[in-house]
KEKE-3310 file (N, C-alpha, C; in steps of 0.2 Angstrom, whole numbers, plus 5000, padded with zeros to 4 digits):
npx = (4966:4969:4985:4993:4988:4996:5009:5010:5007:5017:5026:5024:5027:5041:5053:5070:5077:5086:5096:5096:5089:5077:5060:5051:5036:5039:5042:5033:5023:5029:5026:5014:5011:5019:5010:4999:5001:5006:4996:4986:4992:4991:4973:4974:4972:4983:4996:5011:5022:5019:5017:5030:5037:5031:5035:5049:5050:5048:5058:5070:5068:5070:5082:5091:5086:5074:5062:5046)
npy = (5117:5104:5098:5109:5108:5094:5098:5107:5097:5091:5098:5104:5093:5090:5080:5071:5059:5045:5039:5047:5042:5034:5028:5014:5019:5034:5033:5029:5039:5047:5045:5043:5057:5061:5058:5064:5077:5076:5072:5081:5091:5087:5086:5100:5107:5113:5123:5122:5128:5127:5115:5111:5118:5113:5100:5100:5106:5095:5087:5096:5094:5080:5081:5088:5080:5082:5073:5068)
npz = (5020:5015:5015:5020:5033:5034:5033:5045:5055:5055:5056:5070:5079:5080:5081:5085:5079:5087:5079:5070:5057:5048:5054:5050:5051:5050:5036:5031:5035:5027:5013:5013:5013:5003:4991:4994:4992:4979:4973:4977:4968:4956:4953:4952:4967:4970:4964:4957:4961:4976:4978:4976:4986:4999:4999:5000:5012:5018:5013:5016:5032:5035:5029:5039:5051:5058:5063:5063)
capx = (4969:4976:4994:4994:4990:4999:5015:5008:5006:5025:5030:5023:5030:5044:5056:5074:5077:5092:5103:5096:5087:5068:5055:5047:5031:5039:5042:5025:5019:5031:5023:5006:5013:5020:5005:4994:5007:5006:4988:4984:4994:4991:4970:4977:4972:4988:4999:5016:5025:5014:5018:5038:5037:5028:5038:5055:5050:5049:5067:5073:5068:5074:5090:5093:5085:5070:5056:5043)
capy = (5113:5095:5098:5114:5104:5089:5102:5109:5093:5088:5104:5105:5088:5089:5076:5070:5051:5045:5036:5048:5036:5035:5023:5012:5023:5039:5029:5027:5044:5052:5040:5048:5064:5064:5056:5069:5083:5074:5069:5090:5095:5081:5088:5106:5109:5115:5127:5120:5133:5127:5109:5110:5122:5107:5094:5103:5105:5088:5085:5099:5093:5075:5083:5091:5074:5085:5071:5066)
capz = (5015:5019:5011:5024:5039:5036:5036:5050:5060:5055:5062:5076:5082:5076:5085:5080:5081:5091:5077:5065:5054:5046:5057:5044:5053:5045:5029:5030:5036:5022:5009:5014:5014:4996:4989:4996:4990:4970:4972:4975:4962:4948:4952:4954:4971:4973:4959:4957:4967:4982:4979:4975:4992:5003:4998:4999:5017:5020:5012:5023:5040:5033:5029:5046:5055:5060:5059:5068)
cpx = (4972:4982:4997:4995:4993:5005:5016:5010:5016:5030:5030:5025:5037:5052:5063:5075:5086:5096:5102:5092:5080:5066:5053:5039:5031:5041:5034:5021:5023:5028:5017:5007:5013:5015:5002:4995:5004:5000:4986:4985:4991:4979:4969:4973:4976:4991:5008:5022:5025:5017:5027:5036:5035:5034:5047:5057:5052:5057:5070:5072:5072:5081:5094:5090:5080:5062:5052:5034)
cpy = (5107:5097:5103:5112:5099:5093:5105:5106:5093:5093:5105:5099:5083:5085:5074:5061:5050:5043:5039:5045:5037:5029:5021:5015:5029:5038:5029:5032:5050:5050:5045:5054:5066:5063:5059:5074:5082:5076:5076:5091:5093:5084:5098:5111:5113:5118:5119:5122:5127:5119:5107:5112:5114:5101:5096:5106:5100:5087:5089:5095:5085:5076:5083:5086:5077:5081:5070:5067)
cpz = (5018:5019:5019:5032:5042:5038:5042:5058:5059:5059:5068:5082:5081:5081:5079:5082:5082:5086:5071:5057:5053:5051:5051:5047:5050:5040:5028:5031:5029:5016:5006:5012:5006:4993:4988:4992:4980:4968:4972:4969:4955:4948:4952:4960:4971:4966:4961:4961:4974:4982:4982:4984:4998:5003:4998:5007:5021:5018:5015:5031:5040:5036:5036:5053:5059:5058:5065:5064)
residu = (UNK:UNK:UNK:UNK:UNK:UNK:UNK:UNK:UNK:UNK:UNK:UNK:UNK:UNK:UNK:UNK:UNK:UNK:UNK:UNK:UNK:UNK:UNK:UNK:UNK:UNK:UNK:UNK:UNK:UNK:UNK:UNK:UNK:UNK:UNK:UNK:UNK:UNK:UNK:UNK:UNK:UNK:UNK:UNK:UNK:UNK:UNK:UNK:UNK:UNK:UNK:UNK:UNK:UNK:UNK:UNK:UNK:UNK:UNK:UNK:UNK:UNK:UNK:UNK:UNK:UNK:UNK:UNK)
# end
């Protein structure tokens, strides 16, 4: 499943930025991410669970400055 490996990649490369701060590349890679995340749901790929769950990752790693 997309959804699965985008979090995947995000994990697996998971770098913190020196001032703390989003790149307008991970503005842009988070963009895609949510989109992808809706776009499953909104055809239900994905349950809602599954969604909330993905997307609640992403705003943890954020949180804790866990981006890349």
């Amino acid at each position: 499943m997309q959804i699965s490996r985008l979090a995947a990649h995000n994990r697996d490369t998971e770098k913190t930025s020196e001032k703390g701060s989003l790149t307008e590349s991970d503005h842009t890679a988070m963009d895609k991410f949510l989109g992808t995340v809706l776009d499953a749901y909104k055809t239900d790929q994905v349950d809602r669970a599954n969604a909330v769950s993905q997307l609640a990752q992403v705003i943890a790693a954020i949180d804790i400055r866990n981006i890349g």
